[in-house]
Every structure is written in C-alpha cells, then in structure tokens.
C-alpha positions as CSV (number, residue, x, y, z in Angstrom):
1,X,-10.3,-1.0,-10.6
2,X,-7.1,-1.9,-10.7
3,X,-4.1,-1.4,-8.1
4,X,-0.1,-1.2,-9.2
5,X,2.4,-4.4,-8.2
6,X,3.7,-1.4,-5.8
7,X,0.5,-0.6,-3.4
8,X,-0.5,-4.7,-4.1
9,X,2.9,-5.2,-2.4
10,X,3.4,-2.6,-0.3
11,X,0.1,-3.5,1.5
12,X,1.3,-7.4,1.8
13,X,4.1,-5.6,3.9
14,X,1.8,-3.9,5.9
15,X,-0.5,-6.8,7.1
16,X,2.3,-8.9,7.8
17,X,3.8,-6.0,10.2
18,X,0.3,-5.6,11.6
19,X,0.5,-8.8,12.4
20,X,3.8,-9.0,14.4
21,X,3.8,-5.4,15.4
22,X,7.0,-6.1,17.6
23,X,9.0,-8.3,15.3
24,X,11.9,-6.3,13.5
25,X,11.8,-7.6,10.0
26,X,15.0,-7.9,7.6
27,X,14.3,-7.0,3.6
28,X,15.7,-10.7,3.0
29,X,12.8,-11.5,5.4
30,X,9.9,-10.1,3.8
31,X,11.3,-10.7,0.5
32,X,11.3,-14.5,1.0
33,X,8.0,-14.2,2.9
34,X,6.4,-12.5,0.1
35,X,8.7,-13.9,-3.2
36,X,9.5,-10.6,-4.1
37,X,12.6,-9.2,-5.3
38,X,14.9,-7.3,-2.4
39,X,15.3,-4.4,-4.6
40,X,11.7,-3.7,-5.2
41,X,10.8,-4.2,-1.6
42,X,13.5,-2.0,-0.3
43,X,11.8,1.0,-2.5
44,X,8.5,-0.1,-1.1
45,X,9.6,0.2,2.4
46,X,11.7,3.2,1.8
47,X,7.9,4.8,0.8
48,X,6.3,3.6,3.9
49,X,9.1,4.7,5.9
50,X,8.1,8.4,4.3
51,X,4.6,8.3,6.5
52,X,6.0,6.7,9.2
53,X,4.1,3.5,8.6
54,X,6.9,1.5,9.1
55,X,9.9,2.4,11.6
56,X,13.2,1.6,10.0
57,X,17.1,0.9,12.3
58,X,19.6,0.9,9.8
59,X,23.1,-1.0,10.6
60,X,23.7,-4.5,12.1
61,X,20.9,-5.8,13.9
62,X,18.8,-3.3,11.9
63,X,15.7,-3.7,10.2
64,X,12.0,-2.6,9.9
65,X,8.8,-2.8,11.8
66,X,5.0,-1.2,12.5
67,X,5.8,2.6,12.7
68,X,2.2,3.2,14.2
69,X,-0.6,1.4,15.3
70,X,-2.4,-0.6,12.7
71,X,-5.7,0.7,14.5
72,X,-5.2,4.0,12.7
73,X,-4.6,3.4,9.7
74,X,-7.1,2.2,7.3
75,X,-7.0,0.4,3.9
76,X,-7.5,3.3,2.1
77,X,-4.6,5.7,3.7
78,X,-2.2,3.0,2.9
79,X,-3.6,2.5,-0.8
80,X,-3.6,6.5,-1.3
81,X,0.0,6.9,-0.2
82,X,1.3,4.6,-2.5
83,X,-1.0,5.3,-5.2
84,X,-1.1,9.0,-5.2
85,X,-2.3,9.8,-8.4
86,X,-4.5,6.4,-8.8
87,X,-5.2,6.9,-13.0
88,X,-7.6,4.0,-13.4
89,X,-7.7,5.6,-16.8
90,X,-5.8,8.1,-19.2
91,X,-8.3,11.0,-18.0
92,X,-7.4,10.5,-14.7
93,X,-3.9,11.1,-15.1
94,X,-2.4,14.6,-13.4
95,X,-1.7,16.0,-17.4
96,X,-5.3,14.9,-18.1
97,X,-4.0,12.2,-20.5
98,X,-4.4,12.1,-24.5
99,X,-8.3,11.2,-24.5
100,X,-9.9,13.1,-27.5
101,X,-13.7,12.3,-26.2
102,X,-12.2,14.3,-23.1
103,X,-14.4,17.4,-23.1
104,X,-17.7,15.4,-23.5
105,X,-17.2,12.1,-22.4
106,X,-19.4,10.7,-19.4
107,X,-17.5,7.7,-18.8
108,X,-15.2,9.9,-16.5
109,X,-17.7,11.1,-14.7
110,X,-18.9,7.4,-14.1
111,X,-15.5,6.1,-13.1
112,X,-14.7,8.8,-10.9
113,X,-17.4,8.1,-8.8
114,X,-16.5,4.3,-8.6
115,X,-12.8,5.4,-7.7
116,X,-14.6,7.1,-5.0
117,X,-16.7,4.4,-4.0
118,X,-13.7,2.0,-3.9
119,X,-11.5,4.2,-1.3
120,X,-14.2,5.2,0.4
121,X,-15.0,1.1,0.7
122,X,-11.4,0.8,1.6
123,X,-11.5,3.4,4.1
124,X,-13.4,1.6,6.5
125,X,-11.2,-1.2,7.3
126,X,-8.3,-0.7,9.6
127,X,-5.3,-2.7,8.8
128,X,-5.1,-4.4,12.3
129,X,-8.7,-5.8,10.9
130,X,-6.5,-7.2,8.1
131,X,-3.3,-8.4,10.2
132,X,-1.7,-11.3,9.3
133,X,-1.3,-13.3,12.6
134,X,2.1,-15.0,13.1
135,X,2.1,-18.5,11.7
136,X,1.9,-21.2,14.1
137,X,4.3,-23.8,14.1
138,X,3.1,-27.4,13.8
C-alpha cells in the first residue's frame, strides 16, 4: 500500500494539532516544523479546513488549529478524506484504468481486500492515540 506525499503530510499536520489542540499554528510554523514547502501545506490545510478538521482565522494574529476533538476522528477518516479515490493500482482508479487483464484478473479482487484490511486497520486508532505531545524544552 502506498499513501500520496498529500495524506503522508496532511496527517503529520494532524498529530501535531492533536497534540497542542489549543495552540493556533502559522503555515510558516508547520512548514518549518515539518520541512515542507508553505505552498503545499497551505493546500493541505485548505483540505482539512473542508471537514472541519482544522479551524482556520484568517488576518493578523490568524492561523490554524484542531477543528474537533482528535478523539473522533480516527486514522482512517483522515486518510479517506484526503485520499478519496485511494488507486493502489490502475484498476482501482474511478475510470477503471487501462488494465487489459481487467475483466478476468484476480489480482484486484486480492488487493481490494487488503485496501480494505488496511483502512479498516487504520480505523481503529484515534488520532489523539497518535498526538504528538509538545516538545519539552531542555
């Protein structure tokens, strides 16, 4: 199985806001927390924001934090909202891909049932489980 940069990311974000659930994050925060570049994690963010994951305040002062409480929300709900469509392989895309053993083959049949396995693994674990508590400082 393999997970996007995006959701790999995007659920980085997550633990570390599950981990200070009252700290109001910048995007030049997180991005030097996590080395990512500002412009991918504002898209990520922007997606999070869509399920109310994250809370956004937009202006001076503003910034982004836990939308709701990481108790709810497992692995798996964060994985499937940012990896909708989740096409491990070709088949599983939504246009059913350009497989020519399609029709016949078993593999799919196989793989599907691992996706399965994996979200359904995923889906019991909460994200406060997987917080990221505040550093200490030494």
């Amino acid at each position: 199985m393999h997970l996007t940069a995006f959701t790999d990311y995007g659920m980085r974000v997550m633990m570390l806001l599950a981990g200070e659930p009252d700290r109001l994050f910048t995007i030049g925060d997180m991005a030097e927390e996590l080395e990512i570049s500002r412009n991918h994690l504002t898209k990520i963010i922007h997606r999070l924001g869509k399920a109310d994951y994250i809370k956004t305040r937009r202006g001076k002062g503003g910034g982004f934090s836990m939308g709701l409480d990481s108790r709810s929300i497992t692995l798996k709900d964060i994985v499937v909202w940012l990896e909708p469509e989740m096409a491990f392989v070709e088949c599983f895309r939504k246009d059913g891909g350009n497989c020519t053993l399609m029709p016949t083959c078993y593999l799919r049949g196989c793989l599907k049932n691992a996706k399965q396995a994996f979200l359904d693994e995923l889906g019991k674990t909460t994200l406060y489980e997987c917080a990221i508590p505040k550093k200490i400082e030494s």
